[in-house]
N, C-alpha and C positions, 0 to 999 in steps of 0.2 A: 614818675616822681610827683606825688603828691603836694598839699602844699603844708603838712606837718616833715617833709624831706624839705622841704627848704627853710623851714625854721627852725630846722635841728642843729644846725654849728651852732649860730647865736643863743639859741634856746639853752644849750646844755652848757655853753660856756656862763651864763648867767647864772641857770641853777648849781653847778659846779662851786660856785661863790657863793649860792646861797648854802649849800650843805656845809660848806666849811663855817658858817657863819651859827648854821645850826647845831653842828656836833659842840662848837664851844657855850652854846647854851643858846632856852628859849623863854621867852615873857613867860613866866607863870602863870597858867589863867586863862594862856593865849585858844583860840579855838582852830589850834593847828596838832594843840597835843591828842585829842582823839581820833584825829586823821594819821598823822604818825602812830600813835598803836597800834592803827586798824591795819594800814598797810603794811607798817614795819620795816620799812623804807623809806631813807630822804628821798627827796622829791627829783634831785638829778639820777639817784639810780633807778628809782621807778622809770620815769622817762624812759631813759637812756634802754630797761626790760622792754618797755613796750614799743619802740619803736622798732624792733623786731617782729613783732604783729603787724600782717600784711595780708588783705582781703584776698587778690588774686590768688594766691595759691590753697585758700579756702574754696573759691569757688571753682579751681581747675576741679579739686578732689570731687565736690559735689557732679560734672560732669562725668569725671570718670568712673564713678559707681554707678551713674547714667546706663553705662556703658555695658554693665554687667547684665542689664536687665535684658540684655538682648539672646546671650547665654543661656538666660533661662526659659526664655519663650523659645527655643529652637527644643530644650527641654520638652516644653510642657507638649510642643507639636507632635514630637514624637509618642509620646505616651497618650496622647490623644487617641490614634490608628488602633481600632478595634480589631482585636485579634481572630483572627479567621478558624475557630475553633470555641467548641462547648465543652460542658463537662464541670467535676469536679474543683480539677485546675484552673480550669479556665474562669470558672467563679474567684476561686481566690485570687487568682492572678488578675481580676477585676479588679475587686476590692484595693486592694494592695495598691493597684495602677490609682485607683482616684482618689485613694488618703493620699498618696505621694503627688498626684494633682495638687490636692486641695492644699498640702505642705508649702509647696513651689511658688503656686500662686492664684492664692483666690482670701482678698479680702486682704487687710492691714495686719494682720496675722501672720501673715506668710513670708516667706525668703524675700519676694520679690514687693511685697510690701515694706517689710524693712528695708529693705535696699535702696528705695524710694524714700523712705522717711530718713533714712541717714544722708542721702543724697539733699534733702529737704532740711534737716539741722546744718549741713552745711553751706547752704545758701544763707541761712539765716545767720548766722559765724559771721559769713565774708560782709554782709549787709551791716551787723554789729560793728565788725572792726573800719569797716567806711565811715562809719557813723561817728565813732568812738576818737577815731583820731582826726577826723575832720572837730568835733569839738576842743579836744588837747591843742589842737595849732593852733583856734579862736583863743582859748585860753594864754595859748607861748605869748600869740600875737600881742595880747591883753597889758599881761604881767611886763614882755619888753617894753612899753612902749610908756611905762610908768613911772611916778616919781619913785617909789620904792626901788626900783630895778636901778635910776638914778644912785642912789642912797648906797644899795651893795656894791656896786662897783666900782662907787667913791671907796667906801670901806676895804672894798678887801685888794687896792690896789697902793701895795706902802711904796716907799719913796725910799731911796738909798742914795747917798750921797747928792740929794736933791732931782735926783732926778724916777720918774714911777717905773715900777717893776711890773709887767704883763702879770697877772693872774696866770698866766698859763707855766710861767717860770717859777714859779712859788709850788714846793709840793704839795700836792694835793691831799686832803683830808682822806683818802682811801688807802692810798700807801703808807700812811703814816699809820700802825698797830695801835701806837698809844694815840692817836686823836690830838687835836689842838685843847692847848690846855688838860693835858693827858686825861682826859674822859673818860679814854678809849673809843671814842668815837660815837659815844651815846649821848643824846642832845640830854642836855639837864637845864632845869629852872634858872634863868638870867639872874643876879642879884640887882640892888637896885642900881646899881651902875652901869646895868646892861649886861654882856654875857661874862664867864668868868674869865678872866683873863684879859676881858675887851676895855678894863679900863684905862689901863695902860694906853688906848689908843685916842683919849681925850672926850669932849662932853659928846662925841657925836652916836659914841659906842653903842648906847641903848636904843637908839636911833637903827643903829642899822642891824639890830638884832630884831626889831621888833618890824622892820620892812623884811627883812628874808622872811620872818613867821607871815609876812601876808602874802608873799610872793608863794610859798609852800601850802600854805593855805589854800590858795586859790587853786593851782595846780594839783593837788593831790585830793583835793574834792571833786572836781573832772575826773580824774583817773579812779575813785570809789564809784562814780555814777558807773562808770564804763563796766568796771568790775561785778556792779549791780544786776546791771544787764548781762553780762555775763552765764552769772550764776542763776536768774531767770531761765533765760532760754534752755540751761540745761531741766529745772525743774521741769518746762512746758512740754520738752520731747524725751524724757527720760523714759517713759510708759511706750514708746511707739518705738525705741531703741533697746530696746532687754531683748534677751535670747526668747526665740521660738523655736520649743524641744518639741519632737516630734510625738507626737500621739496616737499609736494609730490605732482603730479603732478595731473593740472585741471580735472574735470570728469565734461562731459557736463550730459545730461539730464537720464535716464535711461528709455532705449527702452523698450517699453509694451510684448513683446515677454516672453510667459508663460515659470513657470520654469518646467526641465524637469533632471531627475534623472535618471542615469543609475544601472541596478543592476549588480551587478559582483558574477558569480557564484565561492567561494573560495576552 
């Protein structure tokens, strides 16, 4: 357990309050809306995706293609042993033996080259997502510990009969089809009273519309860095990961020269 696993209850109980805050609307203007396009998700369901991204089993995979390459050098050993015979055949059966060499493993080219370099994207995976959500938990830690996060969970925690209702008892803006303030669940432009529907809940409404847009803000701009890096690393080893078809190389005519077999006394 990390320590982005231990700021996951609080963390996603907070943003949970902030998407509900966001689907009934966001400040216009705010610099949370080109972060929302980009992802395409509120910021508790983002979360909530990635905390299912977990280094270790990136880097078991990186060992076990490790693994492989041992397969192939038991391969290559064998095709190695020069064959106790001349001739014809035994030329081409040369040739053939060291383009299927060279295939196997010689140089970054090869089976056994790829094997290594996938083995190698996915060290660098497991390294990204340590990285990645060791920053998201700086950020959780961030955003909880703020007056903003104050602000939403004043908001989104009403009062019945005098006394407050847990967030966690109030339906949540994901099971609801239509969305708070029937949206549908698509954050739209705050009016000037704050979000639509929010003013009903007095002057503080635009207040805690405009703390969820920083609290989302914050959070969802750590999750695009990560995403960044992401899509990097594929650029970097995409060239060292493509298929190597096999090539083998022209053989002109085969020379009339009789074959000829050596015996080896064992």
């Amino acid at each position: 357990m990390d320590l982005l696993d231990r700021l996951a209850e609080p963390g996603l109980d907070l943003l949970g309050r902030v998407d509900t805050l966001l689907a009934s609307g966001v400040p216009e203007g705010h610099p949370v809306w080109p972060l929302l396009r980009r992802m395409q998700a509120l910021p508790g369901e983002a979360v909530r995706t990635f905390l299912d991204l977990r280094p270790a089993p990136l880097a078991g995979s990186g060992r076990t293609v490790r693994q492989f390459v041992r397969d192939y050098d038991d391969a290559c050993a064998a095709l190695t042993d020069q064959a106790a015979w001349s001739g014809p055949a035994a030329t081409a059966y040369g040739q053939a033996r060291a383009g299927l060499l060279r295939h196997l493993d010689e140089g970054p080219d090869s089976l056994v080259g790829r094997l290594e370099s996938t083995a190698g994207y996915a060290d660098a995976l497991a390294d990204w997502a340590e990285r990645s959500r060791l920053a998201l938990a700086r950020a959780l830690a961030d955003v909880l510990g703020s007056a903003e996060a104050v602000t939403v969970v004043a908001a989104t925690a009403p009062r019945v009969g005098g006394a407050t209702v847990p967030v966690s008892t109030v339906p949540p803006w994901p099971g609801d089809p239509a969305g708070p303030a029937g949206t549908g669940g698509v954050p739209t432009p705050a009016g000037p009273g704050g979000a639509p529907g929010a003013a009903a809940g007095g002057p503080g409404a635009g207040a805690s519309a405009r703390a969820a847009a920083e609290i989302a803000a914050r959070i969802l701009a750590v999750l695009a860095v990560a995403y960044d890096g992401a899509e990097t690393l594929l650029r970097q080893w995409a060239p060292s990961l493509a298929e190597v078809p096999w090539r083998p190389r022209p053989t002109g005519s085969a020379p009339s020269d009789p074959l000829r077999v050596r015996w080896r006394n064992d």
